[in-house]
MDAnalysis code that builds the backbone (N, CA, C; Angstrom):
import MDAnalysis as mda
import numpy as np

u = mda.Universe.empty(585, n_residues=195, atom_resindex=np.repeat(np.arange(195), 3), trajectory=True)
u.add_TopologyAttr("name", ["N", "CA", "C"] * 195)
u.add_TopologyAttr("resid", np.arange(1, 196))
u.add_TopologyAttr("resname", ["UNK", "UNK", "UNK", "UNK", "UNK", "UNK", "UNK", "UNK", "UNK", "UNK", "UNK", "UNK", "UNK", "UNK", "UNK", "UNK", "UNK", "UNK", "UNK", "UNK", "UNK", "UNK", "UNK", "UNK", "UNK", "UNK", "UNK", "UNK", "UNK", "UNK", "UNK", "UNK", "UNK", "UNK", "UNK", "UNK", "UNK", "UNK", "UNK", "UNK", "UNK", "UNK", "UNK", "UNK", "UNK", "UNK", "UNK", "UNK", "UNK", "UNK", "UNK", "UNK", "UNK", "UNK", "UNK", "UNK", "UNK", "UNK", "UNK", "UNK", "UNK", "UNK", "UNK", "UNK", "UNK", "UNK", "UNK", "UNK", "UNK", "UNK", "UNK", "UNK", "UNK", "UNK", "UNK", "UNK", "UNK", "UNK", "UNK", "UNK", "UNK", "UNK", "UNK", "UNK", "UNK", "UNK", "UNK", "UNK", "UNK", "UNK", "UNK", "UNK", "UNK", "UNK", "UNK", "UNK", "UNK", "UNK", "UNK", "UNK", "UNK", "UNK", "UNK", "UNK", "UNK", "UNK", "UNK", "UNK", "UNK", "UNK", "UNK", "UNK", "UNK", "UNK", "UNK", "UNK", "UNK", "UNK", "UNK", "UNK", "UNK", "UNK", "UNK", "UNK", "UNK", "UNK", "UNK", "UNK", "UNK", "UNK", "UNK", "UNK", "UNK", "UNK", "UNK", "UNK", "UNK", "UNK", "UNK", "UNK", "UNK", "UNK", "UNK", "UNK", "UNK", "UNK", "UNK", "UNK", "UNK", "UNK", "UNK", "UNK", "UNK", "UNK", "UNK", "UNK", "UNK", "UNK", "UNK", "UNK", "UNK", "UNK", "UNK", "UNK", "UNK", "UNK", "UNK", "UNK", "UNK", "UNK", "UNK", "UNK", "UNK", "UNK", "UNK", "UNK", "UNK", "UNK", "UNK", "UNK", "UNK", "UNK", "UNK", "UNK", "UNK", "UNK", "UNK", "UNK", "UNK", "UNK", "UNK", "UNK", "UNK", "UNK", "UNK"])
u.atoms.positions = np.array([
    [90.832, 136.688, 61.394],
    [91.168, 135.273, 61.467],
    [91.518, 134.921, 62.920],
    [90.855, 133.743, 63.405],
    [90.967, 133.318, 65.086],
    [92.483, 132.317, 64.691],
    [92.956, 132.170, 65.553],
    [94.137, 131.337, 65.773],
    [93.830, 130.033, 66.976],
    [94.295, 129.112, 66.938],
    [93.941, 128.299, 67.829],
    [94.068, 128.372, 69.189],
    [95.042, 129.205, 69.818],
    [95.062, 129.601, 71.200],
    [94.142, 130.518, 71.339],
    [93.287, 131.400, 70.336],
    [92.272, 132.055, 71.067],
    [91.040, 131.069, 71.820],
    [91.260, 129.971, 71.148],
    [89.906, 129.109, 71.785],
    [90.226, 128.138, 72.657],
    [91.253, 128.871, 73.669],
    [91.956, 127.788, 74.364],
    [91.603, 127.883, 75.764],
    [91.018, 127.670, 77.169],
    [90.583, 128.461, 78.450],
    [91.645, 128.223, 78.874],
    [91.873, 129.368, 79.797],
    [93.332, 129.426, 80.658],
    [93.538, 128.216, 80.794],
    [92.784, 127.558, 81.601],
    [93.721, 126.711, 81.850],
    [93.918, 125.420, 80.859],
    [93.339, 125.280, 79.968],
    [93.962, 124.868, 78.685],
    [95.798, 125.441, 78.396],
    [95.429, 126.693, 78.495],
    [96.584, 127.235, 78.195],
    [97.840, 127.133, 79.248],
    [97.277, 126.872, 80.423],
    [98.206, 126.754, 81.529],
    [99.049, 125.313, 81.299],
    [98.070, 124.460, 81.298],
    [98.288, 122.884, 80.890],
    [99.437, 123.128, 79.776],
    [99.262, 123.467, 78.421],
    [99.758, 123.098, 77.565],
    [101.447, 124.069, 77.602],
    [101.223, 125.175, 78.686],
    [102.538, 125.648, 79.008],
    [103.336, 124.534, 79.638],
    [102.827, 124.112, 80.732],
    [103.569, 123.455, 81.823],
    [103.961, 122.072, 81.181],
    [103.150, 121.553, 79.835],
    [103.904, 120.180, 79.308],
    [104.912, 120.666, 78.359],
    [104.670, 121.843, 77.601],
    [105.892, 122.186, 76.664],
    [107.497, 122.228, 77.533],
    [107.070, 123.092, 78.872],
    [108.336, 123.464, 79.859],
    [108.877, 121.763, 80.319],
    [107.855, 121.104, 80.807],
    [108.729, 119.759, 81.122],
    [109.105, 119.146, 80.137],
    [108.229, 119.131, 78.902],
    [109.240, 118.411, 77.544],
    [110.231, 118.918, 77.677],
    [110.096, 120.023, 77.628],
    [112.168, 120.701, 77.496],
    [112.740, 120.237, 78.531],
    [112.234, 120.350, 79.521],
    [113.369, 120.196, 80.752],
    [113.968, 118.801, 80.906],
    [113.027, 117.713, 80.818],
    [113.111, 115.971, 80.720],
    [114.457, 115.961, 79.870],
    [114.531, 116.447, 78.579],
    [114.811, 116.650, 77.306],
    [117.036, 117.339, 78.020],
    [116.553, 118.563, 78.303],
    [117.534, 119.212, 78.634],
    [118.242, 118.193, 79.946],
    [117.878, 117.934, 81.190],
    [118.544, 117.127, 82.157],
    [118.978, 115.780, 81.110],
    [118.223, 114.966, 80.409],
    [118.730, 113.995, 80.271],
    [119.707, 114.237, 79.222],
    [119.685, 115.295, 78.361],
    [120.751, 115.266, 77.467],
    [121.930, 115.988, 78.141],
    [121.833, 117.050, 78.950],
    [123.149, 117.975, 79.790],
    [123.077, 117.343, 81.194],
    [122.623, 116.789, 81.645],
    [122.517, 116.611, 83.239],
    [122.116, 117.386, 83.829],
    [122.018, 117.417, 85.021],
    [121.148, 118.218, 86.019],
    [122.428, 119.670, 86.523],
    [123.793, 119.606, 86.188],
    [124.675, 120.562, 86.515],
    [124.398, 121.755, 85.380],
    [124.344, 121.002, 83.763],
    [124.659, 122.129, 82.719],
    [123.078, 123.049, 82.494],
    [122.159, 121.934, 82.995],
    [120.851, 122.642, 82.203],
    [120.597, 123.692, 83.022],
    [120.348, 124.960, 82.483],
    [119.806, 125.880, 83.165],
    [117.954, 126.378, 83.211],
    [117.812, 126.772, 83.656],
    [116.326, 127.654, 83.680],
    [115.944, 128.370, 82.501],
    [116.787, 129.229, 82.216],
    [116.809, 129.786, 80.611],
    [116.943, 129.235, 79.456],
    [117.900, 128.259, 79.814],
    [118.022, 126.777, 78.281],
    [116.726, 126.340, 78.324],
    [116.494, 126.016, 78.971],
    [114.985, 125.090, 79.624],
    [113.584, 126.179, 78.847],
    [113.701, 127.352, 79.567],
    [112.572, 128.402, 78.684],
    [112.843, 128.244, 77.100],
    [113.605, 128.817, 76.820],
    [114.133, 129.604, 75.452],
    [113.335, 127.920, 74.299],
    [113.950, 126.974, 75.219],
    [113.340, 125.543, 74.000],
    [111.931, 125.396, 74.380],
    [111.110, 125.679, 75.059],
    [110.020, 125.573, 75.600],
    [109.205, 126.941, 74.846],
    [109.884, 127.794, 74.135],
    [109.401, 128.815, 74.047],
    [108.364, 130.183, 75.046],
    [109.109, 130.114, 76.806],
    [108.836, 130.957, 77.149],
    [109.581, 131.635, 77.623],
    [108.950, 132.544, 78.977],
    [110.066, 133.318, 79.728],
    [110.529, 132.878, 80.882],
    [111.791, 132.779, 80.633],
    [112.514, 132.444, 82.053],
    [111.120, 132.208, 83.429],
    [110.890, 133.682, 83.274],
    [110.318, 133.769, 84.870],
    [108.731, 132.827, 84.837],
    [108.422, 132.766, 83.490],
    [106.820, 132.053, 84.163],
    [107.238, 130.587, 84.056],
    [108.630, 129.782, 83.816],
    [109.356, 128.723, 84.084],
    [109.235, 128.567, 85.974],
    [110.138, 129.595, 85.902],
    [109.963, 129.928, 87.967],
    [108.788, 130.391, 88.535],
    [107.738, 130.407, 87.381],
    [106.595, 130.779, 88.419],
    [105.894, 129.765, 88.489],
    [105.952, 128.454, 87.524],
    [105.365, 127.289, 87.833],
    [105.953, 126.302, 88.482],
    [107.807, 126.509, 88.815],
    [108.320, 125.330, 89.189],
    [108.780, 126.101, 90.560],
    [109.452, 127.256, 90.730],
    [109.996, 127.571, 91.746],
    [111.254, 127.780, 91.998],
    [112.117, 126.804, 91.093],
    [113.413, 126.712, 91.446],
    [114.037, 125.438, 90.358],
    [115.102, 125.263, 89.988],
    [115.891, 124.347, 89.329],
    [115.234, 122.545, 90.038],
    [115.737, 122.745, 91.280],
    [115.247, 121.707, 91.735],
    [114.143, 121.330, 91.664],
    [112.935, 122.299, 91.631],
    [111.268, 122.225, 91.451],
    [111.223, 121.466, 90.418],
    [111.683, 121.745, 89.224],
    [111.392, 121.489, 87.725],
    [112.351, 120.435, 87.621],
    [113.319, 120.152, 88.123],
    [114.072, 118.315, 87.792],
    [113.338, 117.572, 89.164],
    [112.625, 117.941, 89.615],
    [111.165, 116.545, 90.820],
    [110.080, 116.886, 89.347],
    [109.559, 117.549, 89.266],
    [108.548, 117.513, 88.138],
    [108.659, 116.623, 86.768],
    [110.058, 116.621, 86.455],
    [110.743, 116.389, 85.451],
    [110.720, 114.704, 86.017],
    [111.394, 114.643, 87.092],
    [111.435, 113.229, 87.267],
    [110.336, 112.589, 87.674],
    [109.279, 113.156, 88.464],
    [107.430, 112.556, 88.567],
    [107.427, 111.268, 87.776],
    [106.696, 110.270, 88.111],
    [106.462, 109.662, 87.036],
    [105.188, 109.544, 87.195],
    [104.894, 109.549, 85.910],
    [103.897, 109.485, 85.614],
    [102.459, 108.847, 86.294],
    [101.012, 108.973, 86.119],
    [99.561, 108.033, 86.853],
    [99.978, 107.049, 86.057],
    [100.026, 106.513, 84.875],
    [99.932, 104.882, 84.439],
    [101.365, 104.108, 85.077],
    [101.960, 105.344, 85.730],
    [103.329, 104.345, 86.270],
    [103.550, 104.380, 88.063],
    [101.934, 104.639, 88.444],
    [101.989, 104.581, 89.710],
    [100.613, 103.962, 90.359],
    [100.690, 103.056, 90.278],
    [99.448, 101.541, 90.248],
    [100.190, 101.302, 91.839],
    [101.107, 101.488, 92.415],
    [102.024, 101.036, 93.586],
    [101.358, 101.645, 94.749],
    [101.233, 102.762, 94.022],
    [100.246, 104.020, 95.286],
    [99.288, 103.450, 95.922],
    [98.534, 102.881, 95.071],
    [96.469, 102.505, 95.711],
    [96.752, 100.898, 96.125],
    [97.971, 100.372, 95.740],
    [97.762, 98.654, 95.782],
    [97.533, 98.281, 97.197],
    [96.907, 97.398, 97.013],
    [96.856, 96.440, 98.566],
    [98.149, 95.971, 98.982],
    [98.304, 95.569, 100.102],
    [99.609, 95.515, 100.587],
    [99.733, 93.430, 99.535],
    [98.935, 92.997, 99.551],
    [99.338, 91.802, 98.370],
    [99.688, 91.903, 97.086],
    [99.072, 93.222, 97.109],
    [99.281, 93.277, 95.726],
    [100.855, 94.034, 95.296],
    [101.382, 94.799, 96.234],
    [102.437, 95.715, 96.183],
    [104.027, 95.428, 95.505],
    [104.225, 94.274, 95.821],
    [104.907, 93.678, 95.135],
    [105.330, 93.843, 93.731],
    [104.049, 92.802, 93.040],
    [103.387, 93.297, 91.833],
    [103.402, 94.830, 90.783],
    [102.837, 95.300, 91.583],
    [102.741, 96.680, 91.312],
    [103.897, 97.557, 91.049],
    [104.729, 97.424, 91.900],
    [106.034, 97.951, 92.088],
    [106.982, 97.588, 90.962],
    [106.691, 96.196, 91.071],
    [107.405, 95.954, 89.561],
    [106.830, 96.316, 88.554],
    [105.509, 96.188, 87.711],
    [105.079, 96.553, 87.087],
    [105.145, 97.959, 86.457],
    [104.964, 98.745, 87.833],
    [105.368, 100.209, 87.459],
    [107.277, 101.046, 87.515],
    [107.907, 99.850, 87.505],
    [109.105, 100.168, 87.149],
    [109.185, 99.754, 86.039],
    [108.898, 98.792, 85.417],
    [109.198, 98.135, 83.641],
    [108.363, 98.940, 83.104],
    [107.205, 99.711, 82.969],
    [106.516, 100.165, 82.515],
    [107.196, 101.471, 82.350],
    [107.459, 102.224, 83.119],
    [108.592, 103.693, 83.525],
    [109.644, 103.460, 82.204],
    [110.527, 102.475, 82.644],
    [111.930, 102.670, 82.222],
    [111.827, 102.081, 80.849],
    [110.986, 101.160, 80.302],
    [110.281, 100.770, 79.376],
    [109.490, 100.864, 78.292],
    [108.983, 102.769, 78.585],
    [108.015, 103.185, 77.963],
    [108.934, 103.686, 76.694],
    [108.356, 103.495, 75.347],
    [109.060, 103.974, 74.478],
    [109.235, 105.293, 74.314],
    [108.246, 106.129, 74.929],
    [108.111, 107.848, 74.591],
    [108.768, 108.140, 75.550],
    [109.112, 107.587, 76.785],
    [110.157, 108.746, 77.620],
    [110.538, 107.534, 78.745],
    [111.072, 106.263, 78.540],
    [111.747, 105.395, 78.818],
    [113.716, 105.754, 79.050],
    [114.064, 106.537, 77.963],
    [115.496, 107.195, 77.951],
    [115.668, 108.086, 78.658],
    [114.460, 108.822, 78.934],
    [114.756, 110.354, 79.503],
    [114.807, 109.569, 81.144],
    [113.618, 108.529, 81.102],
    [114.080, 108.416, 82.935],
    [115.220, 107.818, 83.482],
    [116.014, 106.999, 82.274],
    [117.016, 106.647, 82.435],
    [118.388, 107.900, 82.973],
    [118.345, 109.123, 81.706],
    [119.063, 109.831, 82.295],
    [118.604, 110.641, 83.554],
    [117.666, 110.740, 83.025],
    [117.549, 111.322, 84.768],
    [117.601, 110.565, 86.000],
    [117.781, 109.116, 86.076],
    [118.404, 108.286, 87.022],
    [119.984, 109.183, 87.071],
    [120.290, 109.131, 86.251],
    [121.712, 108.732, 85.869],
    [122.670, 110.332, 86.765],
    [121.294, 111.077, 86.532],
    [121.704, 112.733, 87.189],
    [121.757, 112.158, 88.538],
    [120.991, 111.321, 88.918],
    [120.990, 111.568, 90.464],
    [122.125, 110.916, 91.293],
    [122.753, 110.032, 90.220],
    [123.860, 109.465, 90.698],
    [125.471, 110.521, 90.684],
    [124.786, 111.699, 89.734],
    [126.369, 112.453, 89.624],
    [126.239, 113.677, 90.296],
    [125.007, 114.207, 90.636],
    [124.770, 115.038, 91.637],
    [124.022, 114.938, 92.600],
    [124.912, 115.927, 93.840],
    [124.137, 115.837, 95.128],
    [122.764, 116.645, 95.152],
    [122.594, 117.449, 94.540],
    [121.356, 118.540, 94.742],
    [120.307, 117.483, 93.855],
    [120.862, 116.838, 92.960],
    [119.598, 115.355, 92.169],
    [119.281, 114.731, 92.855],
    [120.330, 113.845, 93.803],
    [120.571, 112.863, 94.341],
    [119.030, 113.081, 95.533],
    [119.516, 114.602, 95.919],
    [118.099, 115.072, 97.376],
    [117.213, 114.930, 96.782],
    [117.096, 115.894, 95.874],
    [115.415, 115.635, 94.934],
    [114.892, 114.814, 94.474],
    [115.489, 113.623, 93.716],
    [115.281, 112.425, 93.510],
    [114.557, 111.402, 95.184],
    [115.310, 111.581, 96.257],
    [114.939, 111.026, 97.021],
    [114.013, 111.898, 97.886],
    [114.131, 113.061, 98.271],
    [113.533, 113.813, 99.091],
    [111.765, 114.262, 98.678],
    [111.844, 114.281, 97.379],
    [110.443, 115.052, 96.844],
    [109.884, 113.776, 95.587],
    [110.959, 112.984, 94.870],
    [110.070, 112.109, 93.916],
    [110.123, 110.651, 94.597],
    [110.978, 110.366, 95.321],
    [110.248, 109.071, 95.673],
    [109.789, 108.596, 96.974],
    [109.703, 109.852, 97.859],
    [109.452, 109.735, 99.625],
    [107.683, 109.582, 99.121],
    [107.140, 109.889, 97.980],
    [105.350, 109.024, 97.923],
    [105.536, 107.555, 97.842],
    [106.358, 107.129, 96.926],
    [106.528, 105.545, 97.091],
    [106.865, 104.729, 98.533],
    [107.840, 105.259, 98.836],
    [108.669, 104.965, 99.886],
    [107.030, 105.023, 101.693],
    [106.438, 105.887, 101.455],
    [105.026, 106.065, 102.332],
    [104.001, 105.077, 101.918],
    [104.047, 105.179, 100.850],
    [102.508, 104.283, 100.471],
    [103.031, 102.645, 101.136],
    [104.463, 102.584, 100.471],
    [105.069, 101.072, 101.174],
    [104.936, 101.062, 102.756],
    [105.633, 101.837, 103.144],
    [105.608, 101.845, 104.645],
    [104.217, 101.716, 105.477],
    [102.953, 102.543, 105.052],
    [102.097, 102.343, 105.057],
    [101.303, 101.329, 105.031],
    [101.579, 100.492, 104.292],
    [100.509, 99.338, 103.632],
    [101.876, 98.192, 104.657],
    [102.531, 98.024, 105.455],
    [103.177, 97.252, 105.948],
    [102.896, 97.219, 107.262],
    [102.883, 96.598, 107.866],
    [102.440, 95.869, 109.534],
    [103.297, 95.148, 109.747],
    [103.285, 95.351, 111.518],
    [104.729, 95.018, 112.115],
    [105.902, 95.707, 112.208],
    [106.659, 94.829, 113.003],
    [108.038, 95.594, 113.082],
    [108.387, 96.289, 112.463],
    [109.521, 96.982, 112.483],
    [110.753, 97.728, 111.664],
    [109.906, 98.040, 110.108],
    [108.669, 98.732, 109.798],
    [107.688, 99.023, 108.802],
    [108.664, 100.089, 108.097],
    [109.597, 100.913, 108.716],
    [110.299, 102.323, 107.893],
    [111.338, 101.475, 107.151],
    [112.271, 100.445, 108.501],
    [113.285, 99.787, 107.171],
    [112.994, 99.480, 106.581],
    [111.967, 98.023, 106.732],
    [111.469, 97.243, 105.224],
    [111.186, 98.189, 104.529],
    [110.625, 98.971, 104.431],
    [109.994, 99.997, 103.113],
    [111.232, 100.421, 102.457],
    [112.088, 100.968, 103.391],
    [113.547, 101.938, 102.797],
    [114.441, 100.541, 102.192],
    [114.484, 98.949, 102.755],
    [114.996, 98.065, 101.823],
    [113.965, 97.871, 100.679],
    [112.998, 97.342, 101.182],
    [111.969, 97.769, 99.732],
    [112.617, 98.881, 98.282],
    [112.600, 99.763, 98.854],
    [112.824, 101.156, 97.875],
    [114.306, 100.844, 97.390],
    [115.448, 100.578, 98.305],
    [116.354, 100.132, 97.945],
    [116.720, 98.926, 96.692],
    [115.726, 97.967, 97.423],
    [115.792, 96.707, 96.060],
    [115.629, 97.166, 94.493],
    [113.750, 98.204, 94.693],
    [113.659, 98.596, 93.511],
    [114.328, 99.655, 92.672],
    [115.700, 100.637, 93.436],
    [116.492, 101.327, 93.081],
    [117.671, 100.422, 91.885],
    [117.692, 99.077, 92.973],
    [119.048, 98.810, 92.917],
    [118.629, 97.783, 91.316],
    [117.607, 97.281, 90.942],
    [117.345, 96.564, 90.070],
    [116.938, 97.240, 88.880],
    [116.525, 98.799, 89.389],
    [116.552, 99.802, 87.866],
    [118.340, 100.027, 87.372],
    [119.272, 100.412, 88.562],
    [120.680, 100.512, 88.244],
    [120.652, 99.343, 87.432],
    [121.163, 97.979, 87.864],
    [121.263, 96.841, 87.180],
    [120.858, 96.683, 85.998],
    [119.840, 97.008, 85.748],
    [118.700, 96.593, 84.063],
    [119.214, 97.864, 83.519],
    [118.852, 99.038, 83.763],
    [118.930, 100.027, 82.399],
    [120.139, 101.279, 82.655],
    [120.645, 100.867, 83.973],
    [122.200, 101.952, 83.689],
    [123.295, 100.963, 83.591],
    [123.339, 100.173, 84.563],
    [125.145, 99.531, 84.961],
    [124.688, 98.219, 82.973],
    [123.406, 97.830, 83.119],
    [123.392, 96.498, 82.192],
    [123.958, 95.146, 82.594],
    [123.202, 94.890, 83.631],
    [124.305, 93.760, 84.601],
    [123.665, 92.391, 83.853],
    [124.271, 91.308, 82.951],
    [123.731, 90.318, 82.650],
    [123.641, 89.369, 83.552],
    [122.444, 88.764, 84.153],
    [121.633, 88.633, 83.094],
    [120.457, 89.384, 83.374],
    [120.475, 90.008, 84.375],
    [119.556, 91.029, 84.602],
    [118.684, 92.122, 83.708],
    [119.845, 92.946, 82.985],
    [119.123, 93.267, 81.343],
    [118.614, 92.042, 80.635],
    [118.695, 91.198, 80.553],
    [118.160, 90.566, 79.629],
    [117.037, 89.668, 79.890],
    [116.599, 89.542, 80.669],
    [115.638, 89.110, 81.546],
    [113.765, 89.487, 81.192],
    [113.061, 88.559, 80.586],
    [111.938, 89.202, 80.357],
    [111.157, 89.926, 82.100],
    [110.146, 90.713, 81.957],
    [109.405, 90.465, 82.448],
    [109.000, 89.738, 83.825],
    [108.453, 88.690, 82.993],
    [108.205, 87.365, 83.797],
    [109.083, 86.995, 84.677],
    [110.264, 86.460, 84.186],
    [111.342, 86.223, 84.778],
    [111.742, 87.042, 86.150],
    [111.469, 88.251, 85.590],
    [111.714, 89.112, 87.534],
    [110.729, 89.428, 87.732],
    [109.784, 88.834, 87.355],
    [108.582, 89.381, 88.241],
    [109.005, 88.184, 89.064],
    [108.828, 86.687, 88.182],
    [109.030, 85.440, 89.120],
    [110.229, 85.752, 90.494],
    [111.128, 86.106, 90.155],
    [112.456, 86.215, 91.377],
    [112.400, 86.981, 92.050],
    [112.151, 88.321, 91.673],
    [112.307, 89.320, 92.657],
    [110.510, 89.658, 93.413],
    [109.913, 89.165, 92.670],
    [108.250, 89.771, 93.865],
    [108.227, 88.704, 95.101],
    [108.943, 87.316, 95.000],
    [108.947, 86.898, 96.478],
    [110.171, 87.802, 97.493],
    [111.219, 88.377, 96.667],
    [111.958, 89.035, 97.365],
    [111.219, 90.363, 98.221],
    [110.242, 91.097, 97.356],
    [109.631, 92.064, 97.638],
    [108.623, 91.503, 98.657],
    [108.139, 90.660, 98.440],
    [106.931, 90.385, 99.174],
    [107.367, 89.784, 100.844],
    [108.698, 89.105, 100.782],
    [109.276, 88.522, 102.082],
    [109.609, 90.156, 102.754],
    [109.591, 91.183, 102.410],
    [109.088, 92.621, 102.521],
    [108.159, 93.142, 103.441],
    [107.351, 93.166, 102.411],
    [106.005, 93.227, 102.880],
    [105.153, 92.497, 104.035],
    [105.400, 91.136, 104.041],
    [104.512, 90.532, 104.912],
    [105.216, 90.903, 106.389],
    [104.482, 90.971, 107.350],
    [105.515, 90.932, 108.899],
    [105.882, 89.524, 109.106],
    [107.088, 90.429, 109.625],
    [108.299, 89.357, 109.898],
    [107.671, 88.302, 111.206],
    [108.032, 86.980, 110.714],
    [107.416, 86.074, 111.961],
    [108.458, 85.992, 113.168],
    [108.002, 86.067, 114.659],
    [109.167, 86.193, 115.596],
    [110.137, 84.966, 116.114],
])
């Protein structure tokens, strides 16, 4: 009798390791935080071994940037035109924090980066220095690193507001509504500053 992993090609099998290990891990940070979860909690629910955990991530920190990645349908921000960026940016934050299948988990894993420093780096150092480039990038003119780093800032500070602190009326706010308010904020951003 064949079993279904016999008809699986490595890297079938590689794939379907490395999503079981981040289910757990997403799973483990957002329910313990980024201090309690360990590498071994993380295997043991994933059903492997410790070490081929560290042989795909590297390190604790490897696997909470992996963990926090977000996702291709939540990164439309990357390829946008600098008109379009705005847009995009928002879009792919409501979409993120929004998504019903793992909308909570990015919440807590926001929430790690606010209570630890070793999150706090990884969060900024390895998952969002691609956003933070593609902006800077797609901007002309002056001071292109601040605007981007206020850029990144705004869209930090309006995920806190909506889905950790719950600042009314900000949670409650469709859509529309901040797309309307905040993409001229973003976009007075983007365009270069007139002298």
């Amino acid at each position: 009798m064949t079993t279904e992993g016999e008809h699986l090609t490595r890297e079938e099998r590689r794939r379907r390791t490395e999503a079981a290990i981040l289910a757990s891990a997403r799973h483990a940070f957002a329910t313990s935080g980024f201090e309690r979860t360990t590498i071994r909690a993380v295997a043991a629910d994933a059903g492997v071994d410790p070490a081929l955990v560290m042989q795909h991530y590297g390190s604790k920190e490897g696997l909470f940037a992996a963990s926090a990645a977000w996702a291709e349908q939540h990164e439309s921000m990357l390829t946008a035109a600098p008109a379009d960026l705005p847009r995009a940016a928002l879009d792919d934050l409501l979409s993120r924090f929004e998504d019903p299948a793992g909308g909570e988990a990015a919440i807590a894993l926001m929430r790690s980066c606010l209570t630890h420093p070793v999150a706090a780096r990884v969060m900024r150092d390895d998952v969002m220095c691609d956003r933070k480039a593609a902006v800077e990038a797609a901007l002309e003119g002056p001071d292109a690193a601040l605007r981007a780093g206020v850029f990144a800032a705004v869209m930090m500070g309006l995920s806190m507001a909506r889905y950790l602190l719950e600042v009314p009326p900000v949670c409650d706010a469709t859509a529309e509504e901040l797309h309307r308010v905040v993409e001229p904020l973003l976009r007075a951003l983007v365009e270069p500053p007139t002298a």
